[in-house]
N, C-alpha and C positions, 0 to 999 in steps of 0.2 A: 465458481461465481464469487464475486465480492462478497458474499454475508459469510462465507465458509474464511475468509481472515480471523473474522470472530474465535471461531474454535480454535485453528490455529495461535493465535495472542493468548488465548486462555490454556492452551497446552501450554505452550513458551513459560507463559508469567509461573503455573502451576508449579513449575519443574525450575525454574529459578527465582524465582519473587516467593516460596511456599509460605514465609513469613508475614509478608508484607499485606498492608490493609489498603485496599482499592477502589479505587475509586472512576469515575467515568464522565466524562463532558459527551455528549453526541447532540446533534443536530436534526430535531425532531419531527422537521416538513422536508429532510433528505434519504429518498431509498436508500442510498451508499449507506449513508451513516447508521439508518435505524436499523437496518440490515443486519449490519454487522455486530451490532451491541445486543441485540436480539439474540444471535447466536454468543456472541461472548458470554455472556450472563447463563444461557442453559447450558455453556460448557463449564464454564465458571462453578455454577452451581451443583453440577455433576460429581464437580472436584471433592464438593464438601465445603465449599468454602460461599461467602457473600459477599456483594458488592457494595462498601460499608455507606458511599454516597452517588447517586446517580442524581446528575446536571444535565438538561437541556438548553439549547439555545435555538433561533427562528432565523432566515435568512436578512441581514441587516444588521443582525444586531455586530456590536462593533465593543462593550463594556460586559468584561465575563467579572468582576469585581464578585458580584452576587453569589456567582456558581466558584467560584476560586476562595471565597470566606467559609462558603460551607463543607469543600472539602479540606481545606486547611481546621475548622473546627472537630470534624469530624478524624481526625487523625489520618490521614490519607498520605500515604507516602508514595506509592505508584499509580499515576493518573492514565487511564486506557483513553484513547482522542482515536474514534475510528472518524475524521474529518480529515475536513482538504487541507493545506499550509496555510493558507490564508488567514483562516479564524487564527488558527494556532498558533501563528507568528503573535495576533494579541495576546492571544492568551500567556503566551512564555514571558511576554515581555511585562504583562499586569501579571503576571504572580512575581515577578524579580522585583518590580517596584514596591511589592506589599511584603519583601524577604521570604516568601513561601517559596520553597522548593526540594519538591519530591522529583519521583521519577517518573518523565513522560516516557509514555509508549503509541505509536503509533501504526497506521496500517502504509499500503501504496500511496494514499491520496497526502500523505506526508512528503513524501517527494520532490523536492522543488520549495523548500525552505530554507534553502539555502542560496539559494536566487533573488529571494522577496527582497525586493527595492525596498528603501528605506529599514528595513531588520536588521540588526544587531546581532551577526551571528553569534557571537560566541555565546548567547542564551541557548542556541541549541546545541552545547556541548551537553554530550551525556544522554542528549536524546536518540531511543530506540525506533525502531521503525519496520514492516516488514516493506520487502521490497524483492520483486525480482531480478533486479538487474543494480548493478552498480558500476559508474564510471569509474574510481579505481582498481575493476577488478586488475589484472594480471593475464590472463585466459587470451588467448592470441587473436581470438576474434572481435570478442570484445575492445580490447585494446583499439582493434584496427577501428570497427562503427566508430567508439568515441574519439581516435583520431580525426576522421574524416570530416565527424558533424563538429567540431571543435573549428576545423578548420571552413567548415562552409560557412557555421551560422556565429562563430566567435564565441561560446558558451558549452560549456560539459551538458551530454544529453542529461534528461531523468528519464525515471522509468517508462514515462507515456510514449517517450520519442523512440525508445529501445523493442516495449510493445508494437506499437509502428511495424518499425523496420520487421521483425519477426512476421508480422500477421503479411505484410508483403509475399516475405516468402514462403509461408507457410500454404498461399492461397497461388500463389506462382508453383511450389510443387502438388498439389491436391489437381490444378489445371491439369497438368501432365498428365498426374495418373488415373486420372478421369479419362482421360485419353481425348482431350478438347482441343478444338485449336481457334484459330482467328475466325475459322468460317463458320463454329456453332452459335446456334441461335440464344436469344438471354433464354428463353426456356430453357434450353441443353443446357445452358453453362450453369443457370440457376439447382436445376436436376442433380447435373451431375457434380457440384462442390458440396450440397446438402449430403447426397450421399455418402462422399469423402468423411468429412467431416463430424456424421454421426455414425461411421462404421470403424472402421480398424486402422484407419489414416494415424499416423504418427509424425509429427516433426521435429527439429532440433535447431535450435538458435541460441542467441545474447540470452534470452531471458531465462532458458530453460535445455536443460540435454535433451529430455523428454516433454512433449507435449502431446497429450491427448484430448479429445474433445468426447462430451458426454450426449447422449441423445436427444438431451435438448440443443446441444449446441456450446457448450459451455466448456472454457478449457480448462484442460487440471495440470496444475505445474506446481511445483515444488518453491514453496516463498523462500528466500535468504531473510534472517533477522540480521539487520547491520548496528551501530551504535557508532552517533557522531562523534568522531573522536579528532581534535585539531583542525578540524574544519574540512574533515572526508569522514567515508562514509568505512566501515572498518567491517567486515563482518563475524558474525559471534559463532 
């Protein structure tokens, strides 16, 4: 589930950042966000270590000045943004204008920063991110989705459009092996994918080799951390 990125970032930064003092903007009236900082923080703090400044912000707001002066006071050199690109595109761009510059880390919802109309990319050079999926991977299948969706829709996918395609096929084979076909009814088919999907169903796509689903429903895959590097996505 989205909040388990949290532990995840706080292993990563743990194990490479072990120095570094940290700090966190999240988005206070968003599940995603508080979710995931929730869990960063009790992993965080599991570490031994503290989160030296924690920022909120509220849907709307559009000026992080406030929240970017008091991690810049408070000596913050790695900034955690479990947020969408959107905020974060401001925020990269008002901490460049005020010469502050640590190192952003981000989760999935990061994604698609690179896209952002009117942004400046080369501000997110050096920004981290986890992600499952990356348009420069290499890996043959991968290659082939982001040919394709390159070529339908004019733009490199992100991770949402790569999840997509996966969850397509992952409910395209669970069908099968349910043993459904066109003529079951939504009950059966409702039945028999719950099933699949909260017992021993495994699948394998773009975003992951392995993908399992927990009994609530909730899939477990393995993040890539990548780091914007020349205006792609590089993985670490």
């Amino acid at each position: 589930s989205d909040p388990n990125q949290g532990i995840a970032s706080a292993e990563y930064m743990a194990a490479n950042f072990a120095d570094a003092t940290v700090g966190v903007i999240y988005k206070n009236d968003d599940n995603y966000s508080t979710g995931i900082f929730n869990k960063f923080k009790a992993e965080w703090e599991a570490e031994g270590k503290t989160v030296a400044a924690e920022e909120t912000f509220t849907d709307g707001v559009t000026d992080f000045s406030a929240q970017l002066n008091s991690l810049k006071n408070a000596g913050v050199d790695v900034v955690f943004l479990p947020i969408y690109y959107d905020a974060a595109s401001n925020i990269l761009t008002q901490a460049d204008k005020m010469g502050y510059a640590p190192k952003f880390f981000g989760c999935d919802g990061m994604d698609g920063i690179l896209s952002m109309e009117g942004f400046d990319t080369s501000l997110a050079e050096g920004l981290m991110l986890l992600t499952p999926f990356t348009p420069y991977s290499e890996d043959a299948e991968s290659k082939a989705f982001t040919d394709a969706y390159q070529e339908a829709y004019g733009e490199l996918p992100i991770q949402f459009a790569a999840d997509a395609y996966d969850c397509v096929y992952a409910i395209y084979d669970a069908f099968g092996k349910a043993g459904l076909d066109a003529n079951a009814s939504m009950e059966e088919i409702c039945e028999g994918l719950v099933a699949q999907f909260t017992g021993d169903f495994v699948a394998s796509g773009i975003t992951a080799d392995e993908m399992k689903w927990n009994a609530k429903g909730e899939v477990e895959k393995t993040p890539k951390v990548c780091e914007i590097q020349d205006g792609k996505y590089v993985e670490k």
